[in-house]
N, C-alpha and C positions, 0 to 999 in steps of 0.2 A: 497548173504547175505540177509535174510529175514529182512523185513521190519517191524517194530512194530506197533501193531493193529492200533495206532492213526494215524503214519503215511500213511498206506496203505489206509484209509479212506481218509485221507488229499488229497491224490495222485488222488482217484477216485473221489474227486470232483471237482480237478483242470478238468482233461478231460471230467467231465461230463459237465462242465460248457462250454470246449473250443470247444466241440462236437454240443454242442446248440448251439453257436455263431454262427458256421461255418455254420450251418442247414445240420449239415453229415446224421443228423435220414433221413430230405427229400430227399437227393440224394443218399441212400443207396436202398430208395424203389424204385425209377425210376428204379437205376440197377437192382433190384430183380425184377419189371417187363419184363422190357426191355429183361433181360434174360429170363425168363420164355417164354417168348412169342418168343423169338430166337430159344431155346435149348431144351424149352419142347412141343413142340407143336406135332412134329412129332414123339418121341416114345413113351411121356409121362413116360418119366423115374426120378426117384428120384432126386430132385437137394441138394448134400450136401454140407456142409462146403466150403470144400475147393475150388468148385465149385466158390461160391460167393464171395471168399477171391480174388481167381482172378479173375472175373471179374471187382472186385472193387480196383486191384493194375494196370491190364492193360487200367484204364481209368483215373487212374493216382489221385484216390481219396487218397489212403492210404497214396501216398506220400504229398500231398497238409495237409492233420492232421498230422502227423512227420513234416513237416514244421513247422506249427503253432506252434507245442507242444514244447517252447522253455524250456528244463531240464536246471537245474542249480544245482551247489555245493554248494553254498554260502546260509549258514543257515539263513544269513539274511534275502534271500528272503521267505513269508511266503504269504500264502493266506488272501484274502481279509476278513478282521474281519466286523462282523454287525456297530462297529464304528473305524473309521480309528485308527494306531496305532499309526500316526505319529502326535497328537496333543499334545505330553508333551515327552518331553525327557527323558528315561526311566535309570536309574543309574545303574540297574539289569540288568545281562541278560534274556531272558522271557524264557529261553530255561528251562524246569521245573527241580528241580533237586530230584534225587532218594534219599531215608532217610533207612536208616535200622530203621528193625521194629523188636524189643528185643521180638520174642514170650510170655516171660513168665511174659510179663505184660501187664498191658491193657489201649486201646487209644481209647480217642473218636474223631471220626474225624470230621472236622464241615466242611461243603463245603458253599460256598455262589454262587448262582443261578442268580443274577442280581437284579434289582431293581425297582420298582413301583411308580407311583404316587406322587415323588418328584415335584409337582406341582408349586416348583419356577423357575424352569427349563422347563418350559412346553415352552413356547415363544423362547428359544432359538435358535440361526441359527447350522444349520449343518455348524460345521468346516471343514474348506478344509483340504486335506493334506498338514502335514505342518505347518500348522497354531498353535501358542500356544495359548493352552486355559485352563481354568481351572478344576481342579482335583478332585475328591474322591478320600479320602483313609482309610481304616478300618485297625482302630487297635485292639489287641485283649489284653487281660490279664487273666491267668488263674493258680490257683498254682505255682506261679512264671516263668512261664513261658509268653513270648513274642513276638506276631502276629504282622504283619504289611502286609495288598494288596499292590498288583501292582497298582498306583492310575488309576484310570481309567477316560475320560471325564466328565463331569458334564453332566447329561441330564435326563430328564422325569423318563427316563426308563436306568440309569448307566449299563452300561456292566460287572458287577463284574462276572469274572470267577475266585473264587481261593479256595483253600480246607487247611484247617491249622490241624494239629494231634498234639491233646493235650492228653499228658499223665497223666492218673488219677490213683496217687499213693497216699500212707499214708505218714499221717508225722513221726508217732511214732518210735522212733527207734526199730528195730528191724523186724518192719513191711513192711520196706518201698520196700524189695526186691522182696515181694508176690504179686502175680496177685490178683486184690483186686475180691471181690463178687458181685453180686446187692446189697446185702444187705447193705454191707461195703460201698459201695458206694451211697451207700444214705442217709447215716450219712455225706457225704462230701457237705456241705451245701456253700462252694463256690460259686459263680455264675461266669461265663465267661461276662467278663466285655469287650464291645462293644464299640469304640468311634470313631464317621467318624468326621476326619477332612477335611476341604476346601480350595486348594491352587489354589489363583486364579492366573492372567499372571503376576505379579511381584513379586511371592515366597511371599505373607503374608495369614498366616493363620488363619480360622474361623471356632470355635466350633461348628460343627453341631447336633449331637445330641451323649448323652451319656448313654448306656443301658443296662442295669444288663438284663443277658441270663440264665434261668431257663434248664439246661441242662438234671436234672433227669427224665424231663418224657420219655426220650430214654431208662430209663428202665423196662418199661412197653410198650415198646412199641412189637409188631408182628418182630419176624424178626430182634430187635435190630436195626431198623430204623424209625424214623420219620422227618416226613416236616415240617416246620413250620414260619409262615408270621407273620415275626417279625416288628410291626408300630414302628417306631422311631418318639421320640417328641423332640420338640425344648428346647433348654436352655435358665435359666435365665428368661424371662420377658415373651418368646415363649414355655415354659414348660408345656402347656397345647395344643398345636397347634401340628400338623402329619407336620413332616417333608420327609416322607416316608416310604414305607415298603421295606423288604429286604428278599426274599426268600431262606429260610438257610433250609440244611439240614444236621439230626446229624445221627453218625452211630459209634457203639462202634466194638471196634477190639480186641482182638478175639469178634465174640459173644458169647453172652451169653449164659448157657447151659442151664439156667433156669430165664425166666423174670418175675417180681412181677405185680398183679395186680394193677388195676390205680388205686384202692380203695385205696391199701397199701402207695402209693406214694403220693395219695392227701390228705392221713389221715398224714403225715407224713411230707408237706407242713404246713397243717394247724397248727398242733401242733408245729412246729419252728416258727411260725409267731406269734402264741400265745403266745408263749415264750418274744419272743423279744418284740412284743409290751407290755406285765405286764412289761419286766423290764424298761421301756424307759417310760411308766406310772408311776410307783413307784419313777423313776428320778425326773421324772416333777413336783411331790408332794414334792418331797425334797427341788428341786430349788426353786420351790414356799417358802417354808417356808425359804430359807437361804437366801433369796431376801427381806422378811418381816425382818428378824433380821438385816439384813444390814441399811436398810433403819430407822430401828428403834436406830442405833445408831449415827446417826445424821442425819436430814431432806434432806440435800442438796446432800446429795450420789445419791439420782434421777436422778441427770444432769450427775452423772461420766460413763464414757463409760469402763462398767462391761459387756463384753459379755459371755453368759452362752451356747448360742445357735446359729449356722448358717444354714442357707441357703445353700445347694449347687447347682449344676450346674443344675438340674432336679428341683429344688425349696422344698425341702425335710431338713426339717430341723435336725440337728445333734448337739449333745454337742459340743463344741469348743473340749475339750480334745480328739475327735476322730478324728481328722486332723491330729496329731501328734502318732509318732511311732519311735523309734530309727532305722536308717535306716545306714546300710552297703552301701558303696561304693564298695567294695570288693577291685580290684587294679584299680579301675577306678579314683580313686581322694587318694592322699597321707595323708592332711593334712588338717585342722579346715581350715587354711586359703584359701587355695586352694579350697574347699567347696565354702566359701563363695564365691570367684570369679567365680568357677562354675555357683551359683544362681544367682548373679549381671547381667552374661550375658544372662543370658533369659531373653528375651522381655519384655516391662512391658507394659500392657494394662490394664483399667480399664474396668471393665466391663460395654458393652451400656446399653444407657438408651435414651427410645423410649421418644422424648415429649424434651417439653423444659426445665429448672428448674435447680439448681444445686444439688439436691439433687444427692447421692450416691448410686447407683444400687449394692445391696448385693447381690453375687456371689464368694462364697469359693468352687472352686475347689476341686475334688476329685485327687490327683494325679496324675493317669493314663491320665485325662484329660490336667492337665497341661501340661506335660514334652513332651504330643505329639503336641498338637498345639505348644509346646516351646515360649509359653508366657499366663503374667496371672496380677494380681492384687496383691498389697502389700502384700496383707494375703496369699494368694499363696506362694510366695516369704518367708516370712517370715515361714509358717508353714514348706516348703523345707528343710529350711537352721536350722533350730529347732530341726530336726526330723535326718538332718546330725550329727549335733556337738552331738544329745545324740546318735549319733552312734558310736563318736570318744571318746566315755565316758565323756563328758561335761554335769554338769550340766546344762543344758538350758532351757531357756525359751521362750514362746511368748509373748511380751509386744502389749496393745491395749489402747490407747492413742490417742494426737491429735499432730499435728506440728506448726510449731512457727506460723501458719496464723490461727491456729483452724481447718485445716482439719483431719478428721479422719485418722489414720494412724495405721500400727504394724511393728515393727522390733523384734529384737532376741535379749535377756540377757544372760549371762553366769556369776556365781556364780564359785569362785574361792575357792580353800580349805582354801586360806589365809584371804579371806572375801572380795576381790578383784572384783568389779562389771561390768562389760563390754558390752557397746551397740553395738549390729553390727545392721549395715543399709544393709537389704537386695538387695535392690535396688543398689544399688553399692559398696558392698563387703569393706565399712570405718567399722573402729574399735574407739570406744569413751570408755575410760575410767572414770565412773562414782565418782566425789568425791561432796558428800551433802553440801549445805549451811546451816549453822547451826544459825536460827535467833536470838537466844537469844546471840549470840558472841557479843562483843562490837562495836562499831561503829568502834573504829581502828582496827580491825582485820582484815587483809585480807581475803576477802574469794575468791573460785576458778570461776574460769568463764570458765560456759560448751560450751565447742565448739561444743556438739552435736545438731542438729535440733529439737531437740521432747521437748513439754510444758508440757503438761498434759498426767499422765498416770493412770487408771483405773482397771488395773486389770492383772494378767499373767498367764501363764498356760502352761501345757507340758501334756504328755500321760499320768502324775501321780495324777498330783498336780493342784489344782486352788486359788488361791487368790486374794481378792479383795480388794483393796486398803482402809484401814478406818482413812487415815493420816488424819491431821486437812487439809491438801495443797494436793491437786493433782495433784500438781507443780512438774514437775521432781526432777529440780535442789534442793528440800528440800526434798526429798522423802530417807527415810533410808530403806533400804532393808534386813531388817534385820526380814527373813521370818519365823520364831520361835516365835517371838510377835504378839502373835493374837490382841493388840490393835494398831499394825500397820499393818497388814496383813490379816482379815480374811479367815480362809481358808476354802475350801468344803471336807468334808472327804472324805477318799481313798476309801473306800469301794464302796461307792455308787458312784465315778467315776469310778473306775475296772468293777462296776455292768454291765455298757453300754457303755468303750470305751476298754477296752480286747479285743484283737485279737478272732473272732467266737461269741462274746455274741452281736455284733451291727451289724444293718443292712448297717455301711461302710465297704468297701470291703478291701483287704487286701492291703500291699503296694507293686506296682510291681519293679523290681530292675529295677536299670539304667543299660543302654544300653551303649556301647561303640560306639563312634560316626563313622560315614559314610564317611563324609568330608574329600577328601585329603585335605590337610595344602598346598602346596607346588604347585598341579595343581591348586586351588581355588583362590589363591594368583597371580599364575601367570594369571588367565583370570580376574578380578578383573583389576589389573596393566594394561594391555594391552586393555581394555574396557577404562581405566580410560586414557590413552594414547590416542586413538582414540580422547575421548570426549572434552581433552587439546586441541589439534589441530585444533578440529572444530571449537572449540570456539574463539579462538584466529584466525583462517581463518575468522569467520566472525566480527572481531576488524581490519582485514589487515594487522595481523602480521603473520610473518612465523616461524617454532615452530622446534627445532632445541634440540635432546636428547643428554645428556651426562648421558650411561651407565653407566661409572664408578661412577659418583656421584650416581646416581641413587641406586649404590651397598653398595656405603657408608655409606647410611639411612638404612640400616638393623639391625648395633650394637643398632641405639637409640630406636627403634620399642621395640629390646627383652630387651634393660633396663624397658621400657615404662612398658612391660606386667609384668616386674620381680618386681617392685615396685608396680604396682596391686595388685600382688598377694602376696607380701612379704612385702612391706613395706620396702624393703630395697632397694634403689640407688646404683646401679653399673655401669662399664664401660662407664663412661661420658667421665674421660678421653682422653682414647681410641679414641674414635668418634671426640670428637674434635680434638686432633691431626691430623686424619687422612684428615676432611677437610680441616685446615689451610692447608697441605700439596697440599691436590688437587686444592686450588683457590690461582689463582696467586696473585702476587701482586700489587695492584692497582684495585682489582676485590672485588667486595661485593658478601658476601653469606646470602642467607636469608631459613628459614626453618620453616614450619608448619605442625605440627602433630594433627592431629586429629583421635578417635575412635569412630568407631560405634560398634552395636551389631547384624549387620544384612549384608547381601550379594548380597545388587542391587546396583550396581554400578553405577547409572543414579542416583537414589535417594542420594547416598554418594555426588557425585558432583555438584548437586545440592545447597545439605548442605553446602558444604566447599562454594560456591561462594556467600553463604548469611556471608560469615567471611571477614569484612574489609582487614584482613591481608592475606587470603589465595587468595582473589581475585586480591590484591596486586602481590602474585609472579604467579600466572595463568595468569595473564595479562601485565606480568613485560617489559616493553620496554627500549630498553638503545644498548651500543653496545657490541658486543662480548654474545648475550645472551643464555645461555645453561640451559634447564629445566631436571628436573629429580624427577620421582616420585618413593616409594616403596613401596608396601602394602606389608604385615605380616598378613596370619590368624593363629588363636592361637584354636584349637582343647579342646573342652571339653566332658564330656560323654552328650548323646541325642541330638548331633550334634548341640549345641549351639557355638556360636563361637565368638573370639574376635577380631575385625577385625582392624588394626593399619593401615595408612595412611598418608604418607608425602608428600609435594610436597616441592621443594626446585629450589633456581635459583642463577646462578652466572652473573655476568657481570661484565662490567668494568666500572669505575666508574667517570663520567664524569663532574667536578664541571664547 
């Protein structure tokens, strides 16, 4: 069976490697003298091949390298990599896998080469094998389509070997089945969106750097190929500072029968960049003036938190309205509210801020960046869950406001057909039903008391629509939302938000779809339990208690876990019951049962136990002494899309109960 090109190279450098070890080069020449001076001296006749073969088997060399060369089956085993493989657990297999490639279209294929002068890495220790350490990983986005590397170790110089084939097709219908041109293809003004994240040894991740990739000058290039040393900058506060460079190289498939000159292609850069900035110009002059007429309709609007314009992660600022896009789940999420549970479980981090102060580091996430680190900032959060519900046909909005202590804040509104107003808090997937206090009512009138968090709100906004609040109160709870009254709502007109937040007229990039998650449920849970099992016992070993599991109970914390997440995500309580029965059943009588459930949103199971042992109550039954005592704990993870996850956790004890 013939061997394939990569492998037969692989093969010839294991032996070339095991040939040097051994020094076979030095002792091949001794025999070749040795013989020569044995066998040719006296006729001087030709010494050939097989001459030296045996020489070199009757002195017992050939067999001592067949020794050494230990062949193996087992694909696992793989040659020595420039950095070990064995510093992060790999969830893929590496073994590469083959892709059919549809001739009658065309792909550009991007390889990435490794990486340079990551200079916060430069100090770091060579990991042993074995050892976990922390990760790169490059994710890609391009016409809807979805990259992800193999992550590879952190270091000066990252080892990225990996090649991604992105296909460059039309949207139009009609179009979309033709192999596109240069020409065609240079009207496609996408960028392949770049974003390395950083998982260090307890699975939390950090935004490294985010980077629009300028693909078209591969078609100008010789050959249908070019190199190119891509600098990556830092985000946020680090947006002017070199995180690295990354040696990529592009190559279109088929190639080209005919490539354009670079004149063509940088007249052609220019003139889109022209473009976009007159119209993001002509914006800026409008907000200018709809910022004077606001302010001119009473003094005090100055202090209301009207935002017109953010920041993103590269430090580039964008209208608010281009954050938002009505976004398909496709079958990855059924329902508004399930949505929102989805967004609740990703992370919530605020973005740092270098220095002391309480001031607030403005950084709004481009998408792609968010869903990959899988965590982000309220506005993150909220732009997510915004851009869902007008996927699920929901009027929606983004509210930008402060919270009951005056912190800046954004959640989600939804406009009902019936006039019905709805707060969702991004942050944890609550629904508030909005009813206004009306102050000229009489003293005995009852009025409603908001159960929701939010004081003050300034302003809202979706991919269509912006308005700014011109109430007397920027008070939630009196705020009428009744957005057809321009003396209660200023708005910005459509046109000139269409001008610069339209899919292709801004320089934000398009929105890439969610990914169905990675995470078994079912294995993740069971290492999670069994971690958390270990961790009970240690702990109680060092109290000089002895820690004594009762499976069964343990099984019986399963029903309350999926109530737990069905009332997340619905709003509706089920199978209590059930559950209870089942435990009066399993503890005797004369025996106390006690139970505590807690959720995280995350899968390090040191850190979880941690947390539950700062709970009066949970450290209560982790530490429960008495007689007859049985522990039992059950974790539940709950699967969402871009492998966010809901992670439920009980610990529960029985004993007997001894007055």
């Amino acid at each position: 069976m013939a061997l394939p090109p990569e492998k037969a190279s692989e093969l010839k450098e294991i032996i070339r490697r095991q040939l040097a070890k051994m020094d076979v080069h030095g002792r091949i020449r001794e025999v070749l003298a040795e013989t020569i001076r044995e066998e040719l001296a006296p006729e001087h006749q030709q010494l050939s091949t097989e001459d030296l073969i045996k020489a070199l088997r009757q002195r017992g060399i050939i067999d001592d390298v067949m020794k050494e060369l230990k062949f193996v089956t087992d694909e696992k085993q793989t040659t020595p990599a420039p950095k070990p493989s064995t510093h992060f657990v790999e969830s893929e297999p590496s073994v590469l896998k083959k892709t059919n490639i549809d001739p009658t279209r065309r792909y550009l294929y991007l390889q990435v080469f490794g990486g340079k002068a990551f200079l916060e890495h430069l100090q770091d220790p060579e990991p042993l094998p074995g050892q976990i350490c922390s990760t790169f990983t490059l994710c890609l986005h391009f016409r809807n389509q979805r990259f992800r590397s193999k992550p590879v170790p952190c270091a000066c110089e990252p080892d990225f070997r990996d090649g991604f084939l992105l296909e460059v097709h039309k949207d139009s219908l009609g179009d979309g089945s033709k192999m596109v041109d240069a020409t065609t293809m240079l009207s496609i003004c996408d960028p392949v969106h770049m974003v390395l994240i950083k998982t260090d040894t307890f699975g939390e991740t950090t935004l490294v750097a985010s980077y629009f990739l300028e693909w078209r000058s591969v078609l100008a290039a010789e050959n249908g190929i070019t190199n190119v040393a891509v600098e990556l900058l830092g985000v946020g506060t680090e947006s002017k500072v070199s995180v690295g460079v990354l040696n990529i190289r592009l190559e279109m498939y088929p190639q080209l029968s005919k490539i354009l000159s670079p004149e063509i292609t940088n007249t052609q850069f220019a003139l889109e960049h022209q473009k976009i900035a007159e119209k993001e110009r002509l914006f800026l002059v409008y907000a200018k003036q709809w910022w004077r007429e606001y302010l001119q309709i009473r003094p005090t609007h100055n202090v209301r938190l009207v935002k017109i314009f953010a920041q993103d992660e590269n430090g580039v600022n964008h209208p608010v309205c281009s954050y938002i896009r009505p976004l398909r789940a496709g079958r990855l999420l059924d329902t508004p509210r399930q949505a929102a549970r989805f967004v609740s479980v990703m992370g919530y981090e605020r973005a740092p801020v270098i220095g002391g102060g309480c001031g607030k580091q403005e950084q709004w996430c481009t998408l792609l960046a968010f869903i990959c680190r899988n965590k982000g900032d309220c506005e993150d959060h909220a732009n997510l869950l915004c851009s869902l519900l007008l996927g699920f046909g929901l009027e929606a909005f983004v509210c930008v406001g402060t919270k009951v202590k005056g912190v800046p804040h954004a959640w989600v509104m939804t406009c009902g057909t019936d006039g019905t107003i709805t707060f969702w808090e991004s942050l944890t997937g609550h629904r508030y039903i909005h009813r206004p206090i009306n102050p000229d009512d009489p003293p005995l009138v009852e009025q409603p008391k908001p159960l929701y968090p939010y004081r003050t709100i300034g302003c809202i906004f979706n991919h269509q629509k912006f308005f700014g609040n011109c109430q007397p109160s920027d008070a939630v709870e009196m705020c009428v939302f009744d957005l057809h009254d321009e003396s209660k709502w200023k708005p910005m007109s459509g046109e000139a938000i269409k001008s610069v937040c339209s899919p292709g007229t801004s320089s934000v990039p398009p929105f890439p779809p969610l990914c169905a998650s990675t995470v078994d449920a079912a294995v993740t849970s069971n290492e999670i339990e069994l971690q958390l099992r270990i961790l009970v016992s240690e702990h109680r070993k060092d109290l000089g208690l002895s820690t004594i599991w009762d499976d069964q109970l343990s099984y019986l914390l399963s029903p309350a876990l999926a109530a737990y997440e069905l009332e997340r995500t619905t709003s509706i309580s089920a199978g209590n019951e059930e559950f209870q029965d089942a435990v009066r059943r399993a503890v005797p009588n004369g025996h106390t049962f006690k139970g505590f459930p807690i959720h995280f949103v995350y899968r390090n199971a040191r850190r979880a136990f941690a947390t539950c042992l700062r709970s009066p109550f949970c450290e209560e039954i982790i530490c429960c002494r008495g007689d007859q005592v049985r522990l039992a704990v059950r974790v539940r993870v709950f699967t969402y899309p871009e492998s966010a996850c809901a992670v439920w956790i009980m610990f529960a004890c029985k004993y007997r109960s001894v007055l």
